[in-house]
C-alpha positions in Angstrom: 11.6 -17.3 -18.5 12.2 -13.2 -17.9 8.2 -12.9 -19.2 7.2 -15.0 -16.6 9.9 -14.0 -13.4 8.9 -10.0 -14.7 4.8 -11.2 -14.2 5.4 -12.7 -10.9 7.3 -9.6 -9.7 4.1 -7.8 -10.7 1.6 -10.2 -9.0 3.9 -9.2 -6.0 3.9 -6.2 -6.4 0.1 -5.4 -6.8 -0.7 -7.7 -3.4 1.7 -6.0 -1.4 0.2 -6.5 1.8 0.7 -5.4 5.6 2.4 -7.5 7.4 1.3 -8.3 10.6 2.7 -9.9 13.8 1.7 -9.9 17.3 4.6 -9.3 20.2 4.6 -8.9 23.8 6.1 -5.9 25.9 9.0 -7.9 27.8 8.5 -5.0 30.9 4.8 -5.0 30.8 3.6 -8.3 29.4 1.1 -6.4 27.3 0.4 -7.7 23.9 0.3 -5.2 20.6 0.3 -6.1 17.1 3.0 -4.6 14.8 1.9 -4.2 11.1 4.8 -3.1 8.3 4.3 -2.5 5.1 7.6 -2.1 2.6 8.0 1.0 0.0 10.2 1.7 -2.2 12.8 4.6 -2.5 12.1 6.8 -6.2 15.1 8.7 -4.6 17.1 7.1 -2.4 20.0 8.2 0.5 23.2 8.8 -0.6 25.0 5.8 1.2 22.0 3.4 0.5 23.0 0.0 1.5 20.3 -1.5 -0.5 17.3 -1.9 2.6 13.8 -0.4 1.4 11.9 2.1 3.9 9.2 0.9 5.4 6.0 1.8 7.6 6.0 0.2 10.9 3.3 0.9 13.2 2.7 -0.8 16.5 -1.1 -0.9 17.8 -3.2 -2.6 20.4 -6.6 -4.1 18.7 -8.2 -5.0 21.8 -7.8 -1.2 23.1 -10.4 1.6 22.5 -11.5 4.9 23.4 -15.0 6.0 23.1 -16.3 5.5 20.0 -12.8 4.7 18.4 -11.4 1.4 16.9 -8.3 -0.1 18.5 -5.5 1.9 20.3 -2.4 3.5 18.4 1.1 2.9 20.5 3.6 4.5 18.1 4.6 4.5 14.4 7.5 5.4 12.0 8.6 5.5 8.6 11.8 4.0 8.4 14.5 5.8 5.7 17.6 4.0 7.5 19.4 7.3 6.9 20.3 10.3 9.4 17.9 12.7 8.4 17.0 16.6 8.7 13.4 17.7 9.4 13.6 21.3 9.6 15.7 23.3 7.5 15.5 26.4 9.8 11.9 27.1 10.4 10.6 25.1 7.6 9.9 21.6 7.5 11.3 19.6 5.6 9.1 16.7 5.0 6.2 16.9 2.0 4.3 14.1 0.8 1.3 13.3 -1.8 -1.6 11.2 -1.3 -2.9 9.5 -4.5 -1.1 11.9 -6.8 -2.6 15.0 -5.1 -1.2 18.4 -4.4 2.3 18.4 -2.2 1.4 19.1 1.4 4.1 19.6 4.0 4.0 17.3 7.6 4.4 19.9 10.8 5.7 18.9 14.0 2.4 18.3 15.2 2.8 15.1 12.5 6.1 13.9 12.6 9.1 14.2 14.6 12.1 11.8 14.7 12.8 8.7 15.9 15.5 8.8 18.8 18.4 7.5 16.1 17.4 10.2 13.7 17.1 7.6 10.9 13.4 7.6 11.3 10.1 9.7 11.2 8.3 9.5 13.9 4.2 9.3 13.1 1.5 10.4 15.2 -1.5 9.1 15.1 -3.4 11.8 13.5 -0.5 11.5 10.8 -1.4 7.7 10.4 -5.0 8.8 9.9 -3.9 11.0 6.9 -1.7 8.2 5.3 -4.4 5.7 5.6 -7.7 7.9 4.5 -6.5 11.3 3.2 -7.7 13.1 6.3 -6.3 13.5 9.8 -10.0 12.5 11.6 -11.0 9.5 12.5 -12.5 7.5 9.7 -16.5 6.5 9.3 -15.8 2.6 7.4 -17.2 2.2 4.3 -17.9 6.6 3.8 -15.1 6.9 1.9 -12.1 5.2 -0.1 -8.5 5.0 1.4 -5.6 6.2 0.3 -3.8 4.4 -2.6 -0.7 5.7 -3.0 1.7 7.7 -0.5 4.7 9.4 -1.2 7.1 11.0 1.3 10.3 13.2 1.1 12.9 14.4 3.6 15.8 15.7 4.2 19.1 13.8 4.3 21.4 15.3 7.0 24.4 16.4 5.0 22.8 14.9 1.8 20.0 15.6 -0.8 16.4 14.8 -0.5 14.9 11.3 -0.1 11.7 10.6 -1.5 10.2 7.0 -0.5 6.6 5.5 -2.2 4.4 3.1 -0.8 1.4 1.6 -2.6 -0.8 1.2 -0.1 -3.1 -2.1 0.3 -6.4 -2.6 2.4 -6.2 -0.3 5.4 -9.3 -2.2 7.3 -7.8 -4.3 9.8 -4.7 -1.5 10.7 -7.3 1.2 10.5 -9.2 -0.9 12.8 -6.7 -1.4 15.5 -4.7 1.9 15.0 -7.3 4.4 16.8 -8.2 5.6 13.0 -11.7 4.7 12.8 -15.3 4.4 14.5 -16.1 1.3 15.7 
């Protein structure tokens, strides 16, 4: 019985997928679709009530500009802890793509959300997450990013560090202003 539950948790695990769901604006009637995908915390908050971060990332498919894919409406990586982003000048969030060299997100990448429990993501951040650079993506030039992981600053804490194993970026690339069309 554990063999078996322990391989399904695998199976799960390996086809981690977006999640995707289309919603209406109440104020404007405009439809967007929201895609989330669920990480996992290697370090987590100090008062961690047992919730996983997530990526959540609202986007309008239907929208474009130019020669790009989509239109990007906002995104954030949810910690669901009060966090710090600068400690004085310096930021405070780093991250890894695929088990690459630790880079460190300026405020031209992230900010906070309006609760502070939140990163903020723009869309040139989103870019980065999905294909390892912050320009728009050429489909099918090169392969996405695999693995992301992100720390930051509790407020009155230690550091958090969150993972997410990323699946197909296609269809959020797509509809997130990331790519050609």
């Amino acid at each position: 019985m554990l063999v078996i539950a322990l391989a399904a948790a695998t199976v799960n695990a390996a086809a981690q997928e977006w999640q995707s769901t289309v919603k209406t604006d109440p104020l404007t009637g405009k439809s967007f679709t929201q895609y989330v995908l669920t990480g996992k915390f290697l370090t987590p908050p100090s008062q961690w009530e047992g919730v996983p971060p997530s990526i959540s990332v609202r986007c309008d498919p239907a929208g474009h500009r130019g020669r790009l894919s989509g239109r990007f409406i906002d995104g954030f990586i949810i910690v669901n802890a009060v966090l710090d982003l600068t400690n004085g000048k310096s930021s405070t969030v780093q991250y890894r793509l695929n088990d690459g060299k630790v880079q460190t997100a300026g405020e031209l990448e992230v900010g906070t959300s309006t609760d502070f429990q939140a990163l903020s993501l723009t869309g040139m951040f989103l870019s980065n997450i999905l294909w390892g650079h912050e320009i728009p993506h050429k489909p099918h030039s090169s392969d996405q990013v695999h693995k992301f992981v992100i720390a930051v600053q509790q407020h009155v804490g230690g550091q958090i560090v969150m993972e997410f194993d990323m699946p197909d970026a296609e269809q959020v690339g797509a509809a997130c202003e990331t790519e050609y069309r």
